[in-house]
C-alpha positions as CSV (number, residue, x, y, z in Angstrom):
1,X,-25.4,87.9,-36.9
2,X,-22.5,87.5,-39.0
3,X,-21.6,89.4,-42.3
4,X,-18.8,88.1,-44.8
5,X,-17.4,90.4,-47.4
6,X,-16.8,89.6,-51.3
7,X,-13.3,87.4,-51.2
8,X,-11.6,90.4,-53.0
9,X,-7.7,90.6,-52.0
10,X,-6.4,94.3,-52.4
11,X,-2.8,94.8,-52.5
12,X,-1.1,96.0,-48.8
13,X,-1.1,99.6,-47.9
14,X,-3.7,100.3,-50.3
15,X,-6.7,102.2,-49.6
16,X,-10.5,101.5,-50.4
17,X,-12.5,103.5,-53.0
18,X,-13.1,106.9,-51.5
19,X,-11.9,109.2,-48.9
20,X,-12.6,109.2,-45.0
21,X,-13.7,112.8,-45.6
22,X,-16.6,111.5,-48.1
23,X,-17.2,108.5,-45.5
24,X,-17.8,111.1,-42.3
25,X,-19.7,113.7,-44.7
26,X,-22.3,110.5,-45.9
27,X,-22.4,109.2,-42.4
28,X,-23.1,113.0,-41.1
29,X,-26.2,113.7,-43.8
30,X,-27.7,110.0,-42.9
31,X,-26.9,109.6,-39.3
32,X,-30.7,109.8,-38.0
33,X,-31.5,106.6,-40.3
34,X,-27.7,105.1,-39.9
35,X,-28.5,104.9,-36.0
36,X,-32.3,103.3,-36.2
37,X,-30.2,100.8,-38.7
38,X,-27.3,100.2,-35.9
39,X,-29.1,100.0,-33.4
40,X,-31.3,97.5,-34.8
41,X,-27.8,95.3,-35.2
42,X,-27.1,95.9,-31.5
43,X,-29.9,94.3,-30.6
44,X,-29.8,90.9,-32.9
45,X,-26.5,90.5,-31.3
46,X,-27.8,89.5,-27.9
47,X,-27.7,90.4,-24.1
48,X,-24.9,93.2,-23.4
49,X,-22.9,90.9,-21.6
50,X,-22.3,93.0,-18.4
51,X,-20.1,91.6,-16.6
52,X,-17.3,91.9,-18.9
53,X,-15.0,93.0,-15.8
54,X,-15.5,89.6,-13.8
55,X,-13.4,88.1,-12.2
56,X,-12.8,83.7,-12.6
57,X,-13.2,82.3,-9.0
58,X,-10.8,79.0,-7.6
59,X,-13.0,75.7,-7.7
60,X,-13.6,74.4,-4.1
61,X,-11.4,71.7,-3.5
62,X,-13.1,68.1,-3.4
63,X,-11.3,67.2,-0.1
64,X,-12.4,70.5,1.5
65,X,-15.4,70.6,0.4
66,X,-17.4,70.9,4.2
67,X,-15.2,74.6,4.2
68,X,-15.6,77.6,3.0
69,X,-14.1,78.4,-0.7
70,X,-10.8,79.7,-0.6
71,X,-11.1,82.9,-2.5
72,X,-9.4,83.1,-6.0
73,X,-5.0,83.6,-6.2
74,X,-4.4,86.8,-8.0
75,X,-3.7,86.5,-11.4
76,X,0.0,86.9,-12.3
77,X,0.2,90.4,-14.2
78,X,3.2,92.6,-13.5
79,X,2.7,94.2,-16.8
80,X,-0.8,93.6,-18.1
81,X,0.9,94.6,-21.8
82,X,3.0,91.8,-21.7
83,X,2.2,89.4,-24.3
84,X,3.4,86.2,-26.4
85,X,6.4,86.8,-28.7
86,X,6.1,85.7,-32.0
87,X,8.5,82.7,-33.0
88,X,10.4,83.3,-35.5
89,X,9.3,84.8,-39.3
90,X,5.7,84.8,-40.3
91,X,5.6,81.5,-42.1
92,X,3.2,82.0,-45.3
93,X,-0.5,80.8,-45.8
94,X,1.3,77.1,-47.5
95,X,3.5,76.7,-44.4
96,X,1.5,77.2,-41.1
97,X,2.2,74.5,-38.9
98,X,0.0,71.8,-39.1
99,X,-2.5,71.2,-36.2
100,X,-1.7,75.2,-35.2
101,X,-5.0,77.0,-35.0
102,X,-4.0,79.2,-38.2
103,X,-3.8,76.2,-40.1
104,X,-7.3,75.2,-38.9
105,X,-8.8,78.4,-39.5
106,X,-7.5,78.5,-43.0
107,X,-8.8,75.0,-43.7
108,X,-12.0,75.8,-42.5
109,X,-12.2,79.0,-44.8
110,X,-13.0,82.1,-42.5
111,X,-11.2,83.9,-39.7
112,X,-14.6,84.8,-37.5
113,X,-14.0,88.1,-35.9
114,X,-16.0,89.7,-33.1
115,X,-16.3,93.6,-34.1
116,X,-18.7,96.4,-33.5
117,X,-20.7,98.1,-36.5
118,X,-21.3,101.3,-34.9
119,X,-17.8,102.7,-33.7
120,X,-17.1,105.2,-37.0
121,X,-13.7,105.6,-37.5
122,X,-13.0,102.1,-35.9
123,X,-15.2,99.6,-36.5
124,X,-19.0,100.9,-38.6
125,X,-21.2,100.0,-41.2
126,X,-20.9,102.4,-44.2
127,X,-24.5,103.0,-44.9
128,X,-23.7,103.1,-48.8
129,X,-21.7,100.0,-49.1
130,X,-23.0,97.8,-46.2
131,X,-19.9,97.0,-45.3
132,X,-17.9,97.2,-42.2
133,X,-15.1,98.8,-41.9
134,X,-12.6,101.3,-40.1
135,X,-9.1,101.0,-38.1
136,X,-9.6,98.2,-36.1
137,X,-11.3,96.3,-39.2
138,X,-8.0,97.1,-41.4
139,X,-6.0,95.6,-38.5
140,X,-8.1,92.1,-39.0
141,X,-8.0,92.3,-43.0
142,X,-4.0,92.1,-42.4
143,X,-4.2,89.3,-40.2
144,X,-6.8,87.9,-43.0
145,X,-3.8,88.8,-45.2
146,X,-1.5,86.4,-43.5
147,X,-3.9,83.2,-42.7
148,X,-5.6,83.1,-46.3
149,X,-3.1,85.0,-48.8
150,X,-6.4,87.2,-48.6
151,X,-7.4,90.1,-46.6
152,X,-11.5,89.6,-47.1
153,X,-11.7,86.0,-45.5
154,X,-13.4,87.7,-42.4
155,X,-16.7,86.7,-41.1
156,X,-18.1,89.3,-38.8
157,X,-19.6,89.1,-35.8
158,X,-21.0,92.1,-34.8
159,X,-20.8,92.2,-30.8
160,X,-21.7,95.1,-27.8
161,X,-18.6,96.0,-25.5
162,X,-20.2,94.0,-22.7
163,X,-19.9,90.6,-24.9
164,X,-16.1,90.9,-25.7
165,X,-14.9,88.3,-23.3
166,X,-17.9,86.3,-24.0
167,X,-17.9,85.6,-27.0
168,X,-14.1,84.8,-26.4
169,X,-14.6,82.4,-23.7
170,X,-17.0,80.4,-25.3
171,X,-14.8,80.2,-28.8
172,X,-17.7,82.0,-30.6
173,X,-15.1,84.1,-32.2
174,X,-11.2,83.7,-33.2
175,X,-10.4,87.7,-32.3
176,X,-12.1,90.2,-31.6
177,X,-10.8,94.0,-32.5
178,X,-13.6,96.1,-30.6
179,X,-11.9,99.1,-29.0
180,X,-10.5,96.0,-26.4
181,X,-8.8,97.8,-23.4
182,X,-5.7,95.2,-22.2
183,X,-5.7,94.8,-18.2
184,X,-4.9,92.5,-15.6
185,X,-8.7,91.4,-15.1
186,X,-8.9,90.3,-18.5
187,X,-6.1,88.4,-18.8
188,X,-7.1,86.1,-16.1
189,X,-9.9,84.9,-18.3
190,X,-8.6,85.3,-22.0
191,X,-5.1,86.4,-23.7
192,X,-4.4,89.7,-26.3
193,X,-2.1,90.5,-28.3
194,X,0.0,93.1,-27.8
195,X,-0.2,97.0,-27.8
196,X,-1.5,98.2,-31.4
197,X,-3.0,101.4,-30.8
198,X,-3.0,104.0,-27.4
199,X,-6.1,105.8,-26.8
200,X,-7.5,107.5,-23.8
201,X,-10.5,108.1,-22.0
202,X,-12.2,112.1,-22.9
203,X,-15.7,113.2,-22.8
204,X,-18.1,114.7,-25.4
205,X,-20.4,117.8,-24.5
206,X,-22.6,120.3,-26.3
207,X,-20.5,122.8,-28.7
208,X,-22.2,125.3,-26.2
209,X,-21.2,123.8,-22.8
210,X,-18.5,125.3,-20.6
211,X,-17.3,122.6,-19.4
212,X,-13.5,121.4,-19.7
213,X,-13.3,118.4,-18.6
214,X,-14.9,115.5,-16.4
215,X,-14.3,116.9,-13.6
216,X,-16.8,119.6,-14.6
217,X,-19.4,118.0,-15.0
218,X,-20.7,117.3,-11.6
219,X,-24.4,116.9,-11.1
220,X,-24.6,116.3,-14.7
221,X,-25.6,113.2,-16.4
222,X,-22.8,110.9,-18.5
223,X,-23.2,107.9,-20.7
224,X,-21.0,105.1,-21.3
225,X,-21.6,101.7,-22.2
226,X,-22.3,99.1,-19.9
227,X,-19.9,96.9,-19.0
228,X,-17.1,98.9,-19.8
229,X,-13.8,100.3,-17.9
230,X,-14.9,104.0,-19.2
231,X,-18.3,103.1,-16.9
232,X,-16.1,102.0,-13.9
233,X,-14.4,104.8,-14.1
234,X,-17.0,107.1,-13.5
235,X,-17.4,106.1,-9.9
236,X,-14.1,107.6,-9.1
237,X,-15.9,111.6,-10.2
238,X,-18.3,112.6,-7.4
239,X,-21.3,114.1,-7.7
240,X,-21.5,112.5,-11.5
241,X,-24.4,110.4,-12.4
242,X,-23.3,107.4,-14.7
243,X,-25.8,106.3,-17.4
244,X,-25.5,102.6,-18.9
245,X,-26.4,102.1,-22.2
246,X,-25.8,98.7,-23.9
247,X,-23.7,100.7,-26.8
248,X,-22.1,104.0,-27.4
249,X,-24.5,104.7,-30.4
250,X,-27.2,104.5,-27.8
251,X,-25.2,107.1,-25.9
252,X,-25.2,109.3,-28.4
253,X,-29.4,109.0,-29.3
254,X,-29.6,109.8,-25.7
255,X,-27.3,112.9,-26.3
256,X,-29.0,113.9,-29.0
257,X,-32.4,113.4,-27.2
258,X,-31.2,115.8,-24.2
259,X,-31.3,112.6,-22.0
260,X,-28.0,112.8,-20.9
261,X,-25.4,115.6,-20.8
262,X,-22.1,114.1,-21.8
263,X,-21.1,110.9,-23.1
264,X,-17.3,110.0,-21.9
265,X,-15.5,106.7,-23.7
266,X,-11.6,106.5,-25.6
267,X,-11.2,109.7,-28.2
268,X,-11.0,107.2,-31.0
269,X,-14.8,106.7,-30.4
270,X,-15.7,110.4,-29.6
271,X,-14.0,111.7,-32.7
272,X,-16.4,109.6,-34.7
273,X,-19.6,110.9,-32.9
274,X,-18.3,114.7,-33.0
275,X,-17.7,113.9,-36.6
276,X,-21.0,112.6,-37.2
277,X,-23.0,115.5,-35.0
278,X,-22.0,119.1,-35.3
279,X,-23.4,120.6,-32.2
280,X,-21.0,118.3,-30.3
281,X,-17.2,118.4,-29.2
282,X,-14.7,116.8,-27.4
283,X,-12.7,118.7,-24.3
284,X,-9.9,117.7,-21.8
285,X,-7.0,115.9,-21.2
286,X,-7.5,111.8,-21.6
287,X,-7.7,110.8,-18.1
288,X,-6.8,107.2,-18.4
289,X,-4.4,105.3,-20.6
290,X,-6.4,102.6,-22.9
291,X,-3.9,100.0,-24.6
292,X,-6.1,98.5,-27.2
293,X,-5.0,94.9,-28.1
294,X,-6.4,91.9,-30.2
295,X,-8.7,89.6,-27.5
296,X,-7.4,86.2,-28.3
297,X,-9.0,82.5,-26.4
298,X,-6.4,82.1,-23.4
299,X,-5.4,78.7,-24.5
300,X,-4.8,79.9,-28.5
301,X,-1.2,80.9,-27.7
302,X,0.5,80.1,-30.8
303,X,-2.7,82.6,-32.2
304,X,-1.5,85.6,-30.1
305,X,2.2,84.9,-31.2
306,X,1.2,84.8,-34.9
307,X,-1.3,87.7,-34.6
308,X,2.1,89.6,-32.7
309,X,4.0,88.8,-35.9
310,X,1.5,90.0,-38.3
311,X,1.4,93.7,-36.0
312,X,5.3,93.5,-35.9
313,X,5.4,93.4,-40.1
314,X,2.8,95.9,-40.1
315,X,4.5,98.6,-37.8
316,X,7.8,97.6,-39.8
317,X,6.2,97.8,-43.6
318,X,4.3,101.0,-43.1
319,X,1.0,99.5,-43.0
320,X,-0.1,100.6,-39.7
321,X,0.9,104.2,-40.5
322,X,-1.5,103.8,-43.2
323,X,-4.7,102.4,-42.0
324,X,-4.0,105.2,-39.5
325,X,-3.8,108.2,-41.4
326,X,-7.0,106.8,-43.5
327,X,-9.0,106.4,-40.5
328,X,-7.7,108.4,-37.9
329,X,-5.4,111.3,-39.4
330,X,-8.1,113.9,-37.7
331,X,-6.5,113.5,-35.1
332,X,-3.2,114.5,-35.9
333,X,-0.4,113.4,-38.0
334,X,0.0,109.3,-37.4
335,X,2.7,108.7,-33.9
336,X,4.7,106.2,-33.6
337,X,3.4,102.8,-33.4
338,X,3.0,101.4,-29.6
339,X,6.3,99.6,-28.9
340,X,5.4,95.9,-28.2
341,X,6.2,94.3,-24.8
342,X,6.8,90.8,-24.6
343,X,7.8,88.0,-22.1
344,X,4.5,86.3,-21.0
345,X,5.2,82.4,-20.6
346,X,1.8,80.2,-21.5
């Protein structure tokens, strides 16, 4: 399922019509038909795709093949935020090398993005408009920006967490901006840009529970999506009982049903659902550190070194600080921009 908006450029730094308070407030009043409606998207985009923390295996070797598989070389990851460093300035839409992937995705006409539609705040379909949109979208119209001359040459596809490296491996997608946690596992089969945003893992409760944190919430029943560090993670809080659901909108119909108690995932994602349901709230101290960074194919490199560039100009120009504060300013004031860390070889 794939959605391209009108090819309207808008100047950089600029904001869309209307504020993020009038986005939450219509998202609030509708959110009963806003779910049925996402949900419905979640499910043309295909299986969940959960085995999004897998790990690639060696192939046998021909001349050993009577013996048993040796079993797969660690992957090389001192600093799993290491990425590509950009070379040199950002070269314009006219002067992208030829035969570099930029220059084929501008020549074919559409930078195709795997996204999610039901993450408010970061990646949601505004159920006036129809369109997507949110911080991690913003981050893809700049990169738009820098390919076409145009931020609206996107083509969306809309994906679950679990299909994040799938869609990558199979070159379905050019990027996907999905809430993408960067870590050792995931390099071994794809590559990311680095660091543009620092979130961590809280949990959402009633407004009436007492609880503080994860940790209080033993014999109680949490949802996160399937497929997902945040699930993983879980295991490590006895006495918990994880519930998979193929997206954190389905967490949160579950919450709201009384199926489950809590829903845990980053705060970027739990901000949108306390902001969408009022009997909700988010408690504790982020018990895990969740880089976010651009999911790239492995062997795009000179795609992870311009999409590098185009987050360098924007932490530079102001841009980031922008899409920020007109996305996630309830949170707090915007911080400083994630340093990037370079020195990955290809």
């Amino acid at each position: 399922m794939t959605t391209t908006p009108a090819p309207h450029a808008r100047p950089a730094g600029t904001r869309r019509t209307g504020t993020r308070a009038r986005r939450a407030g219509a998202v609030s009043t509708g959110v009963a038909s806003a779910l049925a409606a996402l949900l419905v998207l979640g499910a043309c985009s295909g299986p969940s795709g959960a085995e999004d923390l897998r790990l690639t295996t060696t192939p046998q070797d021909e001349a050993t093949e009577e013996s048993p598989a040796a079993p797969a070389a660690p992957a090389e990851c001192a600093d799993p935020l290491a990425s590509y460093a950009p070379e040199g300035a950002l070269p314009g839409p006219d002067a992208l090398p030829g035969g570099s992937t930029m220059a084929t995705i501008r020549d074919r006409g559409a930078l195709v993005v795997g996204v999610s539609a039901d993450t408010l705040l970061m990646g949601a379909r505004n159920p006036l408009s129809g369109q997507i949109e949110g911080f991690d979208i913003d981050v893809l119209h700049e990169v738009s920006r820098a390919i076409f001359g145009d931020p609206d040459r996107l083509q969306f596809r809309v994906i679950t967490s679990g299909q994040r490296l799938e869609v990558l491996e199979n070159g379905e997608v050019d990027l996907v901006a999905r809430a993408f946690t960067i870590n050792c596992e995931r390099w071994e089969s794809i590559a990311f840009s680095a660091e543009y945003y620092h979130a961590g893992q809280k949990v959402l409760v009633t407004r009436d529970s007492t609880a503080n944190g994860i940790a209080d919430l033993e014999g109680q029943r949490v949802c996160a999506p399937e497929g997902t560090t945040t699930l993983t993670r879980l295991e490590q809080f006895s006495g918990i009982e994880p519930v998979p659901a193929t997206t954190h909108t389905q967490c949160l119909v579950l919450f709201q049903q009384g199926k489950v108690d809590a829903i845990t995932g980053d705060d970027t994602i739990l901000a949108g659902f306390a902001a969408q349901d009022p009997y909700a709230k988010v408690v504790g101290e982020a018990i895990s550190d969740e880089p976010y960074g651009i999911g790239v194919p492995a062997q795009n490199v000179d795609m992870v070194r311009f999409v590098n560039g185009v987050l360098e100009q924007m932490k530079a120009d102001g841009r980031w600080a922008a899409i920020y504060g007109e996305w996630l300013g309830g949170l707090g004031p915007a911080p400083t921009p994630p340093a990037a860390v370079y020195g990955r070889t290809p």
